[in-house]
C-alpha positions as CSV (number, residue, x, y, z in Angstrom):
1,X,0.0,0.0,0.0
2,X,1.1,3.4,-0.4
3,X,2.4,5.3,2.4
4,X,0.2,8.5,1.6
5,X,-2.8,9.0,0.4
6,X,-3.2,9.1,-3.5
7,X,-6.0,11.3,-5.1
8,X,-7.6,9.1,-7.3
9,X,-10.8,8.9,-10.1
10,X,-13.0,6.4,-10.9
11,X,-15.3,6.5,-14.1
12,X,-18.8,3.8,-13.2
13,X,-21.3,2.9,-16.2
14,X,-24.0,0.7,-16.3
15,X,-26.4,-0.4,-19.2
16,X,-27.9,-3.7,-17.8
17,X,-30.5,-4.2,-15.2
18,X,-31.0,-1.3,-12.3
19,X,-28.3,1.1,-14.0
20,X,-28.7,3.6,-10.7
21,X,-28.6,0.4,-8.3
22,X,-25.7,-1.1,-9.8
23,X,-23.9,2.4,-9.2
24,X,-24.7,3.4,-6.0
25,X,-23.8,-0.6,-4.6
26,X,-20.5,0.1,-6.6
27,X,-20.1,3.3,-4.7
28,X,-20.9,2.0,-0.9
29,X,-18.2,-0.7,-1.7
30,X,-15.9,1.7,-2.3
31,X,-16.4,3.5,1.0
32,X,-13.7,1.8,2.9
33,X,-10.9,2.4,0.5
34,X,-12.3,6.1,-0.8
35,X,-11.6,8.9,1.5
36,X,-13.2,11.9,0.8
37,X,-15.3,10.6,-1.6
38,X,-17.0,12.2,-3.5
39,X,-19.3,12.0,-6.8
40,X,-20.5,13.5,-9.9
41,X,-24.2,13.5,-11.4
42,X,-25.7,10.6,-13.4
43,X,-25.6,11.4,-17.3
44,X,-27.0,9.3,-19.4
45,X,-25.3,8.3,-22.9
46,X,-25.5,5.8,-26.1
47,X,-23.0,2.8,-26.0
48,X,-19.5,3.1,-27.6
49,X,-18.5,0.7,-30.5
50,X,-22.2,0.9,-31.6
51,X,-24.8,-2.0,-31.9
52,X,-28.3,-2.5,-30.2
53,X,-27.6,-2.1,-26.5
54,X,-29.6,0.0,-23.7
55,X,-28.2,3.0,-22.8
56,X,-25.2,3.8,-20.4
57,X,-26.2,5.7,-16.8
58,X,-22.4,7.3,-16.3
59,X,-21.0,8.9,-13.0
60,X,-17.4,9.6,-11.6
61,X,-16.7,8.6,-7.6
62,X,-13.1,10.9,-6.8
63,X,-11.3,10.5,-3.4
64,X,-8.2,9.5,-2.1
65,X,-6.8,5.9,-1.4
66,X,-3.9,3.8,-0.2
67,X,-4.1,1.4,-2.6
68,X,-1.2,0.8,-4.9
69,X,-2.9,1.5,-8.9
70,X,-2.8,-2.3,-9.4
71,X,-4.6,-3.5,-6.4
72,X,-7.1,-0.6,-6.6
73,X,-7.8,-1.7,-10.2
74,X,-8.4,-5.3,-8.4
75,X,-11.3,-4.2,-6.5
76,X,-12.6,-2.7,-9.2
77,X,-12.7,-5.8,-11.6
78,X,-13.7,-7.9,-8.6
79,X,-16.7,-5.3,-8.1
80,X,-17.7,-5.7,-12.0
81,X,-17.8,-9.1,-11.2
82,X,-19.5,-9.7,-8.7
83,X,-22.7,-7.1,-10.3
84,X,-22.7,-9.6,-12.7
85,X,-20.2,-8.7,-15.1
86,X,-19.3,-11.6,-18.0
87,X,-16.2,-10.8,-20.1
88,X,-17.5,-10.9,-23.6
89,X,-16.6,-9.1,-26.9
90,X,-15.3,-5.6,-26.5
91,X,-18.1,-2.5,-26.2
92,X,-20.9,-5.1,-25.0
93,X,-23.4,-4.6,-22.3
94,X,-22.1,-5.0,-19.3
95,X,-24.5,-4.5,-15.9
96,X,-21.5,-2.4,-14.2
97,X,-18.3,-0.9,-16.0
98,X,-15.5,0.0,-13.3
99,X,-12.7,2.2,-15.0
100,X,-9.3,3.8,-13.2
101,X,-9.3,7.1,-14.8
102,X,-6.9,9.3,-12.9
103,X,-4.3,7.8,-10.0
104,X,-2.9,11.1,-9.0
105,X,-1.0,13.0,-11.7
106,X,0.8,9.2,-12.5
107,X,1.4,8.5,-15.9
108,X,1.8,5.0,-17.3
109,X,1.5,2.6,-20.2
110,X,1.3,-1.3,-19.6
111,X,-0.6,-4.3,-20.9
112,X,-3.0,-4.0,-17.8
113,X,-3.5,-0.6,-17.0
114,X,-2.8,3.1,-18.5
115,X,-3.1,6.5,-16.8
116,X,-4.9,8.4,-17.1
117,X,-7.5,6.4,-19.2
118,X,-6.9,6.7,-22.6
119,X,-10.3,7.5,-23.1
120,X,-10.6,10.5,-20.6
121,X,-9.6,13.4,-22.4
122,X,-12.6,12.8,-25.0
123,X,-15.4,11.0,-23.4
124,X,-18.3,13.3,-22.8
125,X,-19.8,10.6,-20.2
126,X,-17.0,10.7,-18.4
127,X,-15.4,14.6,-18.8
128,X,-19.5,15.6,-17.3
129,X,-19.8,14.0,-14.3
130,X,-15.7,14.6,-13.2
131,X,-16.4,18.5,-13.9
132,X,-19.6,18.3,-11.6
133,X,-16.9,17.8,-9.0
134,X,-13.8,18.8,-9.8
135,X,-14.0,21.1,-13.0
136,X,-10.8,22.6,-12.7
137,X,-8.7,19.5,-12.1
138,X,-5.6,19.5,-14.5
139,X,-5.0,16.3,-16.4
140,X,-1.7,14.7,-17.1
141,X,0.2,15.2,-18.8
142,X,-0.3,18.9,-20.0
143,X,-2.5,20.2,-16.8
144,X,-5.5,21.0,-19.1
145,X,-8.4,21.3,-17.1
146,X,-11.7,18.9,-17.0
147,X,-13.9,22.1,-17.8
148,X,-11.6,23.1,-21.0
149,X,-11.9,19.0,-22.1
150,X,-15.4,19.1,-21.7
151,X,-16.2,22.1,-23.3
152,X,-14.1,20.7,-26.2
153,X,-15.9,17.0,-26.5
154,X,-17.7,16.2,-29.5
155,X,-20.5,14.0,-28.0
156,X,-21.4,16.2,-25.1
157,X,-24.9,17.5,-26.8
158,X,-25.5,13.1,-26.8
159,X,-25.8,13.2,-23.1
160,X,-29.0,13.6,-21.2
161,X,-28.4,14.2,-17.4
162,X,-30.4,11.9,-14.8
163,X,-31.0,12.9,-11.5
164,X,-30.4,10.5,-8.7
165,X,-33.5,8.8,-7.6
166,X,-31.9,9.6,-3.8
167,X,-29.1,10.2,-2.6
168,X,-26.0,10.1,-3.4
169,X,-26.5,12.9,-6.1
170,X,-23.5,15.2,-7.1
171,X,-20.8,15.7,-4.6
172,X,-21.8,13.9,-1.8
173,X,-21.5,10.1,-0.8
174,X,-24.2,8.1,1.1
């Protein structure tokens, strides 16, 4: 574990079953490795990669952990699991998606994990809910901001926002 505590971002998607539910279990399992957590509005969006699939319900938990990258990423893929997950074909349905966007400003490139995200800097569904948070967070590895990224994305007129049926709703945890 790492000595300190790393600030950390966590992009949650769900297009299978009860979207919300699957979220909000995803986010009280997180609670005892999340300090400070915290999390973004629910924003609706089409899949990626195309095909007939239900819509995604998106949202962004941010906090700070001690958890090394690779055993945060762990929990995450054990948490996928156990809402039901099946590994199938890239882009397909999937009744919780768990992704490591952000693991302090750390960059890095390897067979099982890169940060930030590769798909941060452009993905609407993800760029939305972080800003309802933390909109002027600078990204790696040129310190633009999430409001300047977000402004920028192409799909952001695709998103339709949700609110939370209760609770947790933007910024708060519970």
């Amino acid at each position: 574990m790492s000595p300190t505590k790393v600030s950390v971002a966590i992009g949650a998607g769900s297009n299978l079953g009860d979207r919300e539910s699957h979220l909000r279990s995803a986010l009280r399992s997180l609670d005892p490795i999340l300090a400070d957590a915290r999390c973004g509005g629910l924003y609706e969006s089409m899949p990626l990669g195309g095909g007939r699939q239900p819509p995604y319900l998106n949202t962004v938990f941010v906090g700070r952990t001690h958890l090394d990258p690779e055993p945060l990423l762990a929990v995450l893929k054990f948490l996928e699991l156990r809402a039901g997950r099946r590994r199938g074909p890239r882009w397909s349905s999937r009744p919780l998606d768990l992704d490591l966007l952000l693991y302090g400003r750390e960059e890095r490139n390897t067979p099982e994990l890169t940060l930030p995200h590769p798909g941060l800097r452009v993905r609407a569904f993800v760029l939305a809910p972080l800003a309802d948070v933390a909109p002027g967070l600078r990204l790696p590895p040129d310190g633009a901001t999430v409001e300047s990224l977000l402004a920028a994305a192409e799909s952001l007129s695709e998103l339709r926002t949700r609110a939370w049926r209760e609770g947790p709703g933007a910024g708060s945890i519970g």
